[in-house]
C-alpha positions in Angstrom: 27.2 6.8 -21.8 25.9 8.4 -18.7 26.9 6.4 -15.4 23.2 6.2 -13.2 24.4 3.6 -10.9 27.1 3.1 -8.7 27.8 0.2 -5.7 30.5 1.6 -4.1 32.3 4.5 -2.9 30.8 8.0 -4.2 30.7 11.2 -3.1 33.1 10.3 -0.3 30.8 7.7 1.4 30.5 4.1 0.5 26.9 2.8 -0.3 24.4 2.3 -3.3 23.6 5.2 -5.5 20.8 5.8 -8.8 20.5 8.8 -10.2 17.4 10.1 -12.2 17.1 9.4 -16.1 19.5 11.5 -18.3 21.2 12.7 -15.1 24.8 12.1 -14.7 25.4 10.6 -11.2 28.9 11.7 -11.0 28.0 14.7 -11.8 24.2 15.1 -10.7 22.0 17.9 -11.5 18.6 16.5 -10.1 17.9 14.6 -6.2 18.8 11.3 -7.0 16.4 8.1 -7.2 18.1 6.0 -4.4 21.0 7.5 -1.9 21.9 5.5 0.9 24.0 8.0 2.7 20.4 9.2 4.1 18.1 7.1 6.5 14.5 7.4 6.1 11.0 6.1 7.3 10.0 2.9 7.1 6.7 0.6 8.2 7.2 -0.9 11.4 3.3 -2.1 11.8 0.2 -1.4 9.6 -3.5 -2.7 9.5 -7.3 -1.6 10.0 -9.4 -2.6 12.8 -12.7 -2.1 14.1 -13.5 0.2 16.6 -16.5 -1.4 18.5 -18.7 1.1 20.7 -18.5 0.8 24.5 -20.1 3.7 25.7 -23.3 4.9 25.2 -24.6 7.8 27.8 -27.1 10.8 27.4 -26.3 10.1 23.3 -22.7 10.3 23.6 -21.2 7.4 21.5 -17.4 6.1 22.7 -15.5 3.9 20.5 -12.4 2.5 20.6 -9.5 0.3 19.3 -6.5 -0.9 20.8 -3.8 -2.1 18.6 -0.6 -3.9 19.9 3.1 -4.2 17.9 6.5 -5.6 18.2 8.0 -3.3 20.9 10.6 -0.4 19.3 11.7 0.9 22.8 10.7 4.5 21.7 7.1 6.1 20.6 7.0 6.3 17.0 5.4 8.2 14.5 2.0 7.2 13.5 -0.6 8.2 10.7 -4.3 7.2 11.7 -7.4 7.6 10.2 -11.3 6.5 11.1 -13.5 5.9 8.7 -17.5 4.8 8.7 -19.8 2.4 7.3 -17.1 1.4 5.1 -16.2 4.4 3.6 -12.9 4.9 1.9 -12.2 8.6 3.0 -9.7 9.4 5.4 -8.8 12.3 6.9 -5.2 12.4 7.8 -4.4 12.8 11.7 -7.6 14.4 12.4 -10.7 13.3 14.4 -13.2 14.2 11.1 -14.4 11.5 9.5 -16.4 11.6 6.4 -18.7 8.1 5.8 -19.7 9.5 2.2 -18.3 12.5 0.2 -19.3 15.9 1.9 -21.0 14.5 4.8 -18.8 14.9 7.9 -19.2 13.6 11.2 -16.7 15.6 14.0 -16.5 13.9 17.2 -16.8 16.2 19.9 -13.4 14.3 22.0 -10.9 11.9 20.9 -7.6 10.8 22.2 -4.7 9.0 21.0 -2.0 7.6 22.5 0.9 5.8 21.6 3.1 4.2 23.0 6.5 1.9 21.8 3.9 -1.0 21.6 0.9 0.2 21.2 -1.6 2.3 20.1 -5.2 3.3 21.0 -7.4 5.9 19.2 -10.8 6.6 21.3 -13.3 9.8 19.7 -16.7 10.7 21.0 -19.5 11.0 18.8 -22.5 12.9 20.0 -25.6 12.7 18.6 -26.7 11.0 15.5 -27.1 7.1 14.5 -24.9 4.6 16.0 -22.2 4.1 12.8 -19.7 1.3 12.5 -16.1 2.8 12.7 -12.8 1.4 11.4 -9.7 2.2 12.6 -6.6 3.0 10.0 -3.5 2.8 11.2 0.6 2.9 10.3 3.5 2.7 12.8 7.2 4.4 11.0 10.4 2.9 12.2 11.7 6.2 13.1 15.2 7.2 11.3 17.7 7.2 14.1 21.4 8.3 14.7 23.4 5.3 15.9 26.9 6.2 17.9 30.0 4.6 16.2 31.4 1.6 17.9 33.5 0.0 15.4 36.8 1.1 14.4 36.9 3.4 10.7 38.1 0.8 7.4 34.6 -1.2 8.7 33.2 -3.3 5.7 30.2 -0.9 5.0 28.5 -2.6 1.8 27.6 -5.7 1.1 25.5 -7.9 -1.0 25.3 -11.9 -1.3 25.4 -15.1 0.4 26.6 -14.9 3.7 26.6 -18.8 5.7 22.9 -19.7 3.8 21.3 -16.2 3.7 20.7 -13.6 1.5 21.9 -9.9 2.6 22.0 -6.5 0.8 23.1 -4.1 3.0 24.7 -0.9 3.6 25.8 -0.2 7.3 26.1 3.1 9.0 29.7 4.2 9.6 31.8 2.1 12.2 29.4 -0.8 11.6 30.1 -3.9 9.9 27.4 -4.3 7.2 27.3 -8.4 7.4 26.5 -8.1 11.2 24.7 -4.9 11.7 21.3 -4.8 12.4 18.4 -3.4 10.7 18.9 -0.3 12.8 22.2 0.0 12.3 22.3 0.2 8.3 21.3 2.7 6.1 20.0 0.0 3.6 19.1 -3.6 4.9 17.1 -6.6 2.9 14.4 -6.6 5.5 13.4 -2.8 5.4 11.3 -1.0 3.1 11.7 2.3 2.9 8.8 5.1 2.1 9.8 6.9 -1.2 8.0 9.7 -2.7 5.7 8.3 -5.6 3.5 11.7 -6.2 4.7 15.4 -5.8 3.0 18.5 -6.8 1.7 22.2 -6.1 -1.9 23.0 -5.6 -3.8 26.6 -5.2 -6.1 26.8 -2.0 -8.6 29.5 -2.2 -9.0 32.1 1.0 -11.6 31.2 3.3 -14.2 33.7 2.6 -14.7 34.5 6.3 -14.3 33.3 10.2 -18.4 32.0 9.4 -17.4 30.5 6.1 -16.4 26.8 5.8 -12.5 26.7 4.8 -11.5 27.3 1.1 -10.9 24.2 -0.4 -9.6 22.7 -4.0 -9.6 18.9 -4.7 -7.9 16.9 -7.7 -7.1 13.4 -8.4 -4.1 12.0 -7.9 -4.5 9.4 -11.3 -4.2 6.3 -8.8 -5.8 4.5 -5.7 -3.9 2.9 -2.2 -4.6 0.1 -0.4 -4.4 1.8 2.8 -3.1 5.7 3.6 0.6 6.8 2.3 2.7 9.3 4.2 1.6 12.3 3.2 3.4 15.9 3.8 2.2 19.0 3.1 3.8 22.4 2.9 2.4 26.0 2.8 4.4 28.5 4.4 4.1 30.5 7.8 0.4 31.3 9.3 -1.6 29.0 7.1 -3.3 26.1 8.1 -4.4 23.0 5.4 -6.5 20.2 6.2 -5.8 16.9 3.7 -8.1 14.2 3.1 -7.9 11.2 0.6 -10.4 8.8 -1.1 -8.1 5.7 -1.3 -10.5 4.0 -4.0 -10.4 7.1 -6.2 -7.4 9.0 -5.3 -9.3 11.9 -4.7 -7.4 14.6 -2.8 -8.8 17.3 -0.9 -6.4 20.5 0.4 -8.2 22.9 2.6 -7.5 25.7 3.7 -8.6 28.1 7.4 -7.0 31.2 6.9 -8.9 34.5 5.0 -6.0 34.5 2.0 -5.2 31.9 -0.1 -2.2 29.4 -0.2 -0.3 27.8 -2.2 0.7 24.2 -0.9 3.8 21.4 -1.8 2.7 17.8 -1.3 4.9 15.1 -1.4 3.4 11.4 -1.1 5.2 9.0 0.5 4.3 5.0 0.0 6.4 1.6 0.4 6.0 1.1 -3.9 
């Protein structure tokens, strides 16, 4: 029977360990389902907002959100999307937004800044009807390299009752995983970690010319999201791909501003 799971020490490093169906984890030939030698993203802070107006000069619309979370001490990394009149397109850190398929509205300014507690997204819109905007937001705990203070031999895994409370843990070396923190372990009850739930290639067409909109190919992605996943996208050197996502439909779009066509990896990331 092939061995898939393993609590303990593998590879040379204690932790947790699942490898893919079929797949020998002693012996893997396949990236395994769960490794807890590696740190990854997780949500810090997520939410939508409204974006009232509070500018309105010459036809020059300003809107603006301000959003506030627990502090990190450093500036994390954020994905933010607007959308209008309740629209469920989002364009993925870019200042387009589309209110309906097709029909795009491009803010002639917009800033962003973030800070370790806060964020606030302000675009110009010039021109137009007033719309109402909403403001899409996710902060990442960043992954982070912790120094070694403890001495080597450090309990490093644990899972159970510990004095009343629940912990399933696996520290980072030199740390003792009962009394580590969340930062300070690879795997910790409280986190959740982003892991890839979609993959996939996709062919982009050339853009026909410098006049031409961008070459574009769209496909759905056979399920919806209650607000935007983590989304990275691939596609060599000197090419340049837009991505937007319906979250209702999971309709994605890839497009692409260079005169020869690409060929793109996207990996989506969500908190499943």
């Amino acid at each position: 029977m092939t061995e898939r799971t393993r609590i303990g020490t593998l590879f040379g490093a204690p932790g947790m360990y699942v490898s893919q169906p079929g797949d020998n984890l002693l012996a893997p030939t396949r990236p395994l389902l769960f490794d807890s030698r590696y740190d990854g993203f997780e949500i810090h802070a997520a939410g939508r907002v409204s974006m009232p107006m509070i500018d309105n000069t010459s036809d020059r619309r300003t809107y603006s959100a301000t959003v506030s979370y627990p502090n990190l001490g450093y500036i994390p990394q954020v994905t933010w999307a607007a959308i209008a009149n309740g629209s469920s397109i989002i364009h993925y850190n870019s200042t387009v937004i589309e209110p309906t398929r097709g029909s795009i509205i491009a803010p002639t300014d917009a800033a962003l800044d973030v800070g370790p507690s806060q964020l606030t997204y302000r675009p110009t819109i010039f021109g137009g009807s007033q719309v109402s905007l909403d403001l899409f937001y996710i902060i990442y705990r960043n992954p982070r390299v912790t120094p070694t203070y403890t001495p080597a031999g450090t309990e490093r895994v644990f899972i159970g009752n510990d004095g009343g409370t629940f912990k399933m843990r696996v520290s980072k070396p030199g740390f003792h995983a009962r009394f580590a923190t969340r930062d300070q372990c690879l795997v910790h009850e409280e986190s959740r970690k982003l892991i890839p739930v979609l993959t996939g290639l996709a062919g982009i067409p050339a853009r026909p010319n410098l006049q031409s909109p961008p070459g574009r190919v769209s496909f759905h992605l056979g399920r919806g999201f209650s607000f935007p996943p983590k989304i990275v996208v691939t596609s060599g050197a000197n090419s340049n791909v837009g991505v937007s996502l319906g979250l209702n439909d999971g309709l994605m779009e890839l497009t692409n501003s260079v005169l020869a066509p690409v060929t793109a990896r996207y990996v989506i990331y969500h908190p499943e």
